[in-house]
N, C-alpha and C positions, 0 to 999 in steps of 0.2 A: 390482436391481429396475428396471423398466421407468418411465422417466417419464412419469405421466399427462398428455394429450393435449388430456385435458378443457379447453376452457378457465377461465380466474379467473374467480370468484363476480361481481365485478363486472362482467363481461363479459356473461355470463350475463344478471344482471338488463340492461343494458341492452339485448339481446337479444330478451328475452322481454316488457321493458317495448314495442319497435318491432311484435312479431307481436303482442303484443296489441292494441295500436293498427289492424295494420290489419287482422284479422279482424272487429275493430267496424265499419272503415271499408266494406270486405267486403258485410257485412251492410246496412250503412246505403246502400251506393252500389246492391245488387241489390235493395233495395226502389225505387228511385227509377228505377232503369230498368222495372223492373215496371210500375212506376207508367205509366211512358211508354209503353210499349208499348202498357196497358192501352188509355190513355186516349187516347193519338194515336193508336195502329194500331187501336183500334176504331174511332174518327170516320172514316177513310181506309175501313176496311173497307164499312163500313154506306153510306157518301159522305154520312154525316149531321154537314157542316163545320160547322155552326150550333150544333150540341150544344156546341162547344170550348168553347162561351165560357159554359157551365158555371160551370169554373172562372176564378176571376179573373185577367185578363191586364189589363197598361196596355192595348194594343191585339194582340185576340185574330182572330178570324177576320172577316173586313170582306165582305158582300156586295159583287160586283165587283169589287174589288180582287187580282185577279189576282198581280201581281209580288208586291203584300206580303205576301198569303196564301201562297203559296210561298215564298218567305222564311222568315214567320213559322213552317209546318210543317216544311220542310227545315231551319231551324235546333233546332227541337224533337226530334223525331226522330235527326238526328244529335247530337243531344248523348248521348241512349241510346246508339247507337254507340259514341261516345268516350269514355264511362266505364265501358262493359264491356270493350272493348279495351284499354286504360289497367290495369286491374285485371290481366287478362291479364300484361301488359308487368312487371308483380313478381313474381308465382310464381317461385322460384326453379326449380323444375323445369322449367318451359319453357324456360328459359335452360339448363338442362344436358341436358337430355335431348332438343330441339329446337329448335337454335339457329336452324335456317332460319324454323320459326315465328314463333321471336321476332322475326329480323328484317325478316320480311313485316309483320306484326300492328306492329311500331314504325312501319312506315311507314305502315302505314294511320293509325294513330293518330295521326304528327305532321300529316298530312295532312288529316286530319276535324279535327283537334283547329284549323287553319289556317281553314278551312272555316269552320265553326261561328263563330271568332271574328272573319269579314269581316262573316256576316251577323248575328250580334249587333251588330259597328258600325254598320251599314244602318240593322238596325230601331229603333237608339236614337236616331241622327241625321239619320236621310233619311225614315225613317215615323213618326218622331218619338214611340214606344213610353219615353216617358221619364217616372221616376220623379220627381225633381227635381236638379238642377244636380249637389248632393254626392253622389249616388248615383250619376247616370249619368257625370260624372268617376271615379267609384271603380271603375266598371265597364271603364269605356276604361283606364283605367292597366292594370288586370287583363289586360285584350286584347293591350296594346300588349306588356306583359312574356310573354305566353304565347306572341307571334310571335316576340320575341327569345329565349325558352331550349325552342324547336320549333328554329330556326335552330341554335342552339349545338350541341343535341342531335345535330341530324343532321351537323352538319360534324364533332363529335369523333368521331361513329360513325366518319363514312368516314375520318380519319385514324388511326383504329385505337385511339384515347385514349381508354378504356374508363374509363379512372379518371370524366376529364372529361367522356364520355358519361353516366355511371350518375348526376352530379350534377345535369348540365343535364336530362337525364329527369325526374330526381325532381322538380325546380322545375319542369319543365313540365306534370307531373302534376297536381302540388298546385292549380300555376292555374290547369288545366281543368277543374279541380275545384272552384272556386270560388263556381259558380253554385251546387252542391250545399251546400258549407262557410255561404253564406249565408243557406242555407234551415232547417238546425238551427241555425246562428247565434240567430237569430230566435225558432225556435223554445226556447231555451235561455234569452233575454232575455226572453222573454211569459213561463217560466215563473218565471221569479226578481223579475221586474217588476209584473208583474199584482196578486199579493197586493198589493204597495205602492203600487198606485193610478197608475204611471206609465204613462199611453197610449203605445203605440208609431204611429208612424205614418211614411209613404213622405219626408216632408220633414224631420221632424224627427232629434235630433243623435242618438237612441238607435239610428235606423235606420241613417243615416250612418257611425256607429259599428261598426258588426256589417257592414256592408258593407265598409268598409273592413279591417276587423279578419278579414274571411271571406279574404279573399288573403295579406296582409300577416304574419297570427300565424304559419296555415298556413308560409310562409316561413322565420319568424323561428326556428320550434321546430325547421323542416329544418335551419339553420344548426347549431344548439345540437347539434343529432344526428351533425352531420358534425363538429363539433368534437369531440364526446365521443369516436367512432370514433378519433380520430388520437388522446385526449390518453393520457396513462401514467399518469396519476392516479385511483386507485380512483375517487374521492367524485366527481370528475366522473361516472364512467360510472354509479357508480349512482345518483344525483343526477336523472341524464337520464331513466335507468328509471324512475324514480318518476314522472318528470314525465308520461312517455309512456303510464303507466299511468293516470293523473289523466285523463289526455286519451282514452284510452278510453273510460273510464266516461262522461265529457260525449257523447264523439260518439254512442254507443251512446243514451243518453237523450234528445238532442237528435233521432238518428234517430227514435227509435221514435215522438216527440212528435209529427214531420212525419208519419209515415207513421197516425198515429190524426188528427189534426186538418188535416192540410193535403191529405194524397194521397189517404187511404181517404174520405172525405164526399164527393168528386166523383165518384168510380166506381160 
């Protein structure tokens, strides 16, 4: 008889526990470019810039403010970009079946993904769009790491070290994705918080907290994933699955909560 090929059950679940993760992510990242497109390319559309500020921004569209109001839409607007292309960049079918794609569509993405995160430092620090001190620290750390593993990315591309590409991608992904992670964050913390009477607010340690935690968990559960891949021990990998499945369901709730209270009431 023929040995099956299939791989080990454990394999499996932590497999299944990763696609389920990020088909949630999937879901919850093309609502949020929706959202943008919605809401930034109908303002651009109409030239009705005034509407923006709708929605709540530290600092949103500024009569005459020319640099910062470009700024402020060029960073909006390309972040839609970077997290649809980004999404793109995992399909495992474009990688097999159009490789050239993938490697245009990577560059584009470390590229805006660059982009995006010069003028998020502008509008924190130079237009002064800031939340308070521990947030806008958590946010530049976020930046500062997402120029360093955009960097890594592209140097192990060109030296052909795919292992070490597909790692520094992934970490580049997760922290351009950050800004999203922090908005079901939030939303995930109002819903467990609220009943209990604890205000969330832009200064205080719970916001801080989910700010920081929107990059840094992100991270920490990629680490855990790349360890489970390499280790030979069942209860690791299926340990991992479970975990990655846990985290579906949050992202997935966390989405939907942004996409009813935070994205859909502006549009």
């Amino acid at each position: 008889m023929k040995a099956s090929l299939r791989p080990p059950l454990p394999s499996r679940i932590l497999s299944a526990g990763a696609t389920l993760w990020f088909v949630t992510a999937t879901l919850g990242q093309l609502a949020f470019v929706a959202f943008i497109v919605a809401f930034f390319g109908g303002a651009l559309a109409t030239g009705d810039l005034a509407g923006l500020n709708a929605k709540p921004h530290v600092t949103g569209y500024v009569p005459g403010d020319l640099v910062g109001n470009t700024q402020f839409l060029g960073h909006a607007v390309l972040a839609g970009l970077v997290t649809f292309a980004g999404l793109w960049q995992l399909v495992p079918a474009l990688r097999r079946r159009w490789p050239a794609a993938h490697r245009w569509n990577g560059r584009l993405f470390l590229a805006v993904a660059l982009v995006v995160t010069l003028t998020g430092f502008w509008l924190v620090w130079v237009r002064g769009s800031r939340l308070g001190l521990g947030s806008d620290v958590s946010i530049s750390l976020n930046g500062l790491l997402i120029v360093v593993f955009a960097v890594l990315a592209w140097r192990s591309a060109v030296r052909r070290d795919f292992t070490a590409h597909r790692r520094h991608a992934l970490r580049a992904w997760l922290l351009v994705n950050g800004v999203w992670f922090l908005r079901i964050g939030i939303m995930l913390a109002g819903l467990l918080l609220t009943p209990l009477g604890i205000r969330i607010d832009y200064q205080g340690p719970v916001f801080i907290g989910v700010s920081v935690a929107s990059w840094l968990l992100p991270l920490a559960v990629l680490e855990l994933y790349f360890r489970a891949e390499r280790s030979h021990r069942a209860w690791t990998k299926t340990a991992m699955g479970i975990v990655l499945g846990v985290a579906a369901l949050a992202t997935l709730a966390g989405s939907l909560a942004a996409a009813a209270f935070m994205w859909w009431p502006v549009l």
